[in-house]
N, C-alpha and C positions, 0 to 999 in steps of 0.2 A: 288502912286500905288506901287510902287516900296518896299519904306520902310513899309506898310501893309504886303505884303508882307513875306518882311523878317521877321516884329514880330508875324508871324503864322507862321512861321518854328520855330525860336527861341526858341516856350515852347517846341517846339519837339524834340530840343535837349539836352532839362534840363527837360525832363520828361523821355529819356534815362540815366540820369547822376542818377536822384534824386530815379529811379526805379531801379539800380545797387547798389544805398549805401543800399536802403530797402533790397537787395536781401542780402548780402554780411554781413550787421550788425549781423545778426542770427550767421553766422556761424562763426565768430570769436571768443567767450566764447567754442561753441560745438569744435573746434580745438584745446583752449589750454583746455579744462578738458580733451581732450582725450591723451594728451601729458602724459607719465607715468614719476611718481615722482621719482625722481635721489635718490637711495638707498646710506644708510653706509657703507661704506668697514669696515666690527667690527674686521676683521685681517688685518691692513695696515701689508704693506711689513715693513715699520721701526721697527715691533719688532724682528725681523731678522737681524738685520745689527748693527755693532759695534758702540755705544757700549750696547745699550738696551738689543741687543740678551741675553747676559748674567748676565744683572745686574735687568731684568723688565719682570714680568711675564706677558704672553699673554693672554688676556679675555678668560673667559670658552668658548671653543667650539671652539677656534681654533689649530691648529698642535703646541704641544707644540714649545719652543727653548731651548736654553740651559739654560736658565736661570729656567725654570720650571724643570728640570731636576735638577740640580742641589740642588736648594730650598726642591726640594720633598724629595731627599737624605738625606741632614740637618731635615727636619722633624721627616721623619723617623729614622734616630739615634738617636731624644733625646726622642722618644717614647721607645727605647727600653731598657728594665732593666735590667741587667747582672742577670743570673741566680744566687740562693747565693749558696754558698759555704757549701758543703756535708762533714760536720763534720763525724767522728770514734765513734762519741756517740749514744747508743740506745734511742730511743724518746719513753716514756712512752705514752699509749694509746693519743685520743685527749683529750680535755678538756669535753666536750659535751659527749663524752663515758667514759671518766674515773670516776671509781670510787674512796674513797680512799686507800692509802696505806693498804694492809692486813700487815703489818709488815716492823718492819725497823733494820735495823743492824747498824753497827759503824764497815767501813771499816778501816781494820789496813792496813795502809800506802797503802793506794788504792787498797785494796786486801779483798776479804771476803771469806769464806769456805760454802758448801753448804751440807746438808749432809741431803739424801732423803732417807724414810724408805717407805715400798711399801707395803702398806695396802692391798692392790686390791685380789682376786684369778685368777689371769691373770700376766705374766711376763710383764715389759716396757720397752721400747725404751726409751734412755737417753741418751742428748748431750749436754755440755756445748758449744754453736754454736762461733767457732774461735780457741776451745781450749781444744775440746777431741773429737774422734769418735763417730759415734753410737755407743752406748752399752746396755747390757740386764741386766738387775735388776728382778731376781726373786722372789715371791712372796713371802711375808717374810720375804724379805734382806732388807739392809740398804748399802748405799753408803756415805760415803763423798769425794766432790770434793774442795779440797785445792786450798788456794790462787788462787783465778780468781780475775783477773783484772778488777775493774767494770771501766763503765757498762757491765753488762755481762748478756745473756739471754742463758735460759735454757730451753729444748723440753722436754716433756712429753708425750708416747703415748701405749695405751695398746695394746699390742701383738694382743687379742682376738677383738681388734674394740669398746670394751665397753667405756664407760664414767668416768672421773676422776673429783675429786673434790680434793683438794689442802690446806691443813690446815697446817698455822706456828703451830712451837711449841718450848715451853720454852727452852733456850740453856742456861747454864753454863758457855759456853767459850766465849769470844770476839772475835768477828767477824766471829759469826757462825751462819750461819741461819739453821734450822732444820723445815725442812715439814715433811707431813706424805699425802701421797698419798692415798687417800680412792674412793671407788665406788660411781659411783650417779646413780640415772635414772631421774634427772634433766638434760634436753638435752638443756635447754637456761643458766643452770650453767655449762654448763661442761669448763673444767680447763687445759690445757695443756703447757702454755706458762710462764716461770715466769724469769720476767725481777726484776733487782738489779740497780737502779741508781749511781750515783757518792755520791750523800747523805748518800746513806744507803735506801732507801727509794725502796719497795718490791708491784711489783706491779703484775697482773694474768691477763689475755686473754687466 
C-alpha cells in the first residue's frame, strides 16, 4: 500500500518538472532575439594615439586626427598651380576674336615710328600708352610719334564721340607705320586701339 502510494505522488512531481521545461522552453529564443546586437566602434580610440594619429587617416565620418590634417594640406598644395608670370608685353586680341594683321612694319632695333594723319572733321585724343600724354590731333593734322618701343599700343578717340575707322597706308621710310584716321557710321567697325607687336606685326580693337 505503502509503495502505490508513493508512485501516485511520484507523476505529480514529474508532471511539476516536465510542466516547467514546457513553460520555460518558449521563452528562451524570445530572451535572446530580444537581446540587442553589440555595434562597431567605426572611430576606435587607436586612430588617436601614437603612432596612427599621424601616420593613418580616420574612416569618413569621424573627428578628424592629425594625420587627416596633415594629408589634406599635401593635397591641397599639389592642386595648386602658381599663377604665371605677367610679362611687359602687349597680347594681341584672343585667337577666336582676332582678326588678321591690318599691317606690318620692320621694327628697327625694337623701335617703330607711328605717324597718324586725322581724316575725321572732329579733333582726337591721342596716346602712345607708357610713352606720351594725351594729346589733341586737329582735323587735318598729321602726327608722327618716333621710336616707341614695341610692343607698343596706341588710343585713338574723337573729341566729338563719333566713330573712327583706321586705314594703314604706304610708308617710304623703315620703320614707319603710317594710318590715316577716317569716319564711319559702322558702330560694330569702329576703330580706336592700334597695337604694334615685337614682329612688326599691326593689329586694331
Amino acid at each position: 500500500m505503502y509503495q502505490l502510494n508513493r508512485w501516485k505522488k511520484t507523476p505529480g512531481i514529474l508532471q511539476i518538472i516536465t510542466g516547467s521545461l514546457l513553460i520555460a522552453l518558449p521563452t528562451v529564443p524570445l530572451v535572446a532575439s530580444a537581446a540587442p546586437a553589440p555595434t562597431l566602434n567605426s572611430c576606435p580610440r587607436i586612430y588617436y594615439e601614437e603612432p596612427f594619429n599621424t601616420n593613418v587617416r580616420v574612416p569618413q565620418g569621424c573627428p578628424p586626427n592629425g594625420a587627416n590634417q596633415r594629408l589634406n594640406q599635401q593635397d591641397l598644395g599639389q592642386n595648386i598651380v602658381p599663377p604665371a608670370r605677367r610679362t611687359n608685353v602687349t597680347e594681341p586680341p584672343l585667337p577666336e576674336t582676332r582678326q588678321t594683321p591690318i599691317a606690318t612694319v620692320m621694327p628697327m632695333a625694337g623701335k617703330v615710328s607711328v605717324k597718324l594723319t586725322n581724316s575725321t572733321n572732329s579733333p582726337i585724343s591721342y596716346q602712345a600708352i607708357g610713352h606720351t600724354e594725351s594729346r589733341m590731333l586737329a582735323r587735318g593734322a598729321e602726327i608722327v610719334l618716333q621710336n616707341l618701343p614695341t610692343p607698343v599700343t596706341v588710343t585713338m578717340v574723337r573729341v566729338d564721340g563719333g566713330l573712327l575707322k583706321v586705314i594703314p597706308m604706304s610708308s617710304s621710310e623703315e620703320g614707319m607705320l603710317a594710318v590715316s584716321i577716317d569716319e564711319t557710321s559702322n558702330f560694330d567697325g569702329n576703330q580706336g586701339v592700334l597695337r604694334i607687336q615685337p614682329d612688326g606685326q599691326v593689329f586694331l580693337n
